[in-house]
C-alpha positions in Angstrom: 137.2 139.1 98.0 134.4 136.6 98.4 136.5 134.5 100.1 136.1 136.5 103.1 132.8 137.2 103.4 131.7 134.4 105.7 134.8 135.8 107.9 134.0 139.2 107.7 130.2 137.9 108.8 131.8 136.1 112.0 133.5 139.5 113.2 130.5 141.4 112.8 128.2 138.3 114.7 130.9 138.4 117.5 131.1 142.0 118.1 126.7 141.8 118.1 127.5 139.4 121.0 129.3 141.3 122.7 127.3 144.5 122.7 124.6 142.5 123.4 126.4 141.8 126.8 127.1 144.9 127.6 125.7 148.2 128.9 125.7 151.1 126.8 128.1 153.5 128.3 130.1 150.7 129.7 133.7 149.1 129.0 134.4 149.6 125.5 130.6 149.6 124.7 130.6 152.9 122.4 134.1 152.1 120.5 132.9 148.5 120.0 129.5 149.9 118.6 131.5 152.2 115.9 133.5 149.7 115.1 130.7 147.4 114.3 129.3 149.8 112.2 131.9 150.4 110.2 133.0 147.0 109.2 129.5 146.9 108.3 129.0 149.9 106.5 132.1 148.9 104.3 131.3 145.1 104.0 127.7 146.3 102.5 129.8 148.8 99.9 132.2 146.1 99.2 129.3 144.2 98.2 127.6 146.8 96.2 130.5 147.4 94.1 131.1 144.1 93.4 128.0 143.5 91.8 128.2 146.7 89.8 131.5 145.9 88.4 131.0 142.4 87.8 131.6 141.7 84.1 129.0 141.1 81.2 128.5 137.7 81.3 128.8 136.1 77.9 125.5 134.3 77.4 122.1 135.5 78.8 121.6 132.4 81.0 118.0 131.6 81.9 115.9 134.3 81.5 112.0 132.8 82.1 112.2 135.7 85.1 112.2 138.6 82.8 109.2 140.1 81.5 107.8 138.9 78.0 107.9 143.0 76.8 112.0 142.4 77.8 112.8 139.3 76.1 111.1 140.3 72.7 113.7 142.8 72.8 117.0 140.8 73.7 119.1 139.6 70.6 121.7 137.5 72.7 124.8 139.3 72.7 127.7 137.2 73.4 131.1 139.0 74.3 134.9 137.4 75.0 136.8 137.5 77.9 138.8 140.9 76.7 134.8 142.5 76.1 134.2 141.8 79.5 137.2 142.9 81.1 137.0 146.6 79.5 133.6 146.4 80.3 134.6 145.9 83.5 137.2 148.7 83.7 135.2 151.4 82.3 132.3 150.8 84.9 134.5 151.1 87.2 136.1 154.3 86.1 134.9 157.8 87.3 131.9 158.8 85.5 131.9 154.9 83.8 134.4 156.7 81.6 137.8 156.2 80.3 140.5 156.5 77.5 142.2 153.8 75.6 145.7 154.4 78.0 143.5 153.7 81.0 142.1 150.4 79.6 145.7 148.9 78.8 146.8 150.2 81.8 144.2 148.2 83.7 143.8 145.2 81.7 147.4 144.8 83.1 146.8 145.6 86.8 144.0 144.2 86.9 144.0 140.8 84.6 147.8 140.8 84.1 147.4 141.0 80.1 149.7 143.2 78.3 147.6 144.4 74.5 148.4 145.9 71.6 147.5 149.4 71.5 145.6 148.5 67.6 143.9 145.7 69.5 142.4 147.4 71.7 141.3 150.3 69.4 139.8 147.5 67.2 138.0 145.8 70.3 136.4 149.3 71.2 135.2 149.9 67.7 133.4 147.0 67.8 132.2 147.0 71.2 130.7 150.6 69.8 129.6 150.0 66.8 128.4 146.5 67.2 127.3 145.4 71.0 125.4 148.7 71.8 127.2 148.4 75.4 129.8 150.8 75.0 129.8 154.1 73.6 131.7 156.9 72.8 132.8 159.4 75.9 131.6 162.7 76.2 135.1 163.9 77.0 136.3 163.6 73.5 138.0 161.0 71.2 139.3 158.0 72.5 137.4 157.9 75.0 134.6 155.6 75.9 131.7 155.2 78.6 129.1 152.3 79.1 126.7 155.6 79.9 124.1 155.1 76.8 123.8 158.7 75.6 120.3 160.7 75.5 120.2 161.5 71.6 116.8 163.7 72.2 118.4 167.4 72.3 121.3 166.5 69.6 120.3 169.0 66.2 123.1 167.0 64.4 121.6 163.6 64.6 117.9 165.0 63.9 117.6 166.6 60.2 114.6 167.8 58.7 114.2 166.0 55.8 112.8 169.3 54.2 116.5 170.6 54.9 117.8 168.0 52.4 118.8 169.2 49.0 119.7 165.4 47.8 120.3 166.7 44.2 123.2 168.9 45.4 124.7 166.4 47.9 125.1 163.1 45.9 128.5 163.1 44.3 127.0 161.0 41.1 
């Protein structure tokens, strides 16, 4: 879609041209003005989600811009092609949520790759357990968000250790 852009920027010039020869009220002075807006109005969205849906690229690149407190934390994560296209079709999923039949589904719309089911599955687990850029969804198994989830109010994750009785509970 970026191919257009300098094209879509030449309609909305010539219409400002236009209405900038015109009366308000006159000719097609209000239809032109909606018009205007609205190729606009989308051209900005169509630009917006494009640069939220843009893959993960697969090295960092330069990052001298980010803040020192930023960097200490980074530990290069470097994905594959397939990493980025899920990636890619989760965020743009409602909710940045979806199931495994989803992703196959759209690898093949959108990339034209046809995967194993096990593939897949396999690439998720890792993404999950490994990347800490996917997760799993809040909608139940097999399903997986790029959403990080807020631990702070889950009772399962947080024990006491006062509640552990580790005599009873190792098997040896």
């Amino acid at each position: 879609m970026a191919k257009y852009d300098n094209v879509i920027k030449k309609i909305i010039s010539k219409y400002e041209k236009s209405l900038s020869k015109h009366m308000p009220g006159v000719g097609n002075w209000d239809v032109w003005t909606v018009d205007k807006a609205a190729i606009s109005d989308m051209f900005e969205e169509v630009k917006h989600l494009r640069s939220i849906t843009k893959p993960v690229p697969k090295t960092l690149g330069d990052i001298s811009d980010l803040p020192e407190e930023l960097r200490a934390e980074l530990s290069a994560i470097k994905t594959d092609d397939v990493e980025d296209q899920i990636f890619t079709i989760i965020n743009a999923s409602d909710d940045r949520e979806a199931n495994i039949d989803t992703i196959l589904v759209e690898l093949y719309r959108r990339f034209g790759t046809v995967h194993k089911r096990n593939y897949i599955t396999n690439k998720l687990w890792r993404m999950v357990n490994k990347s800490e850029m996917l997760w799993n969804g809040e909608s139940g198994k097999g399903y997986y968000t790029t959403k990080e989830p807020n631990n702070s109010g889950d009772t399962a994750t947080q024990r006491n250790s006062d509640d552990l009785d580790l005599d009873e509970q190792i098997p040896f």
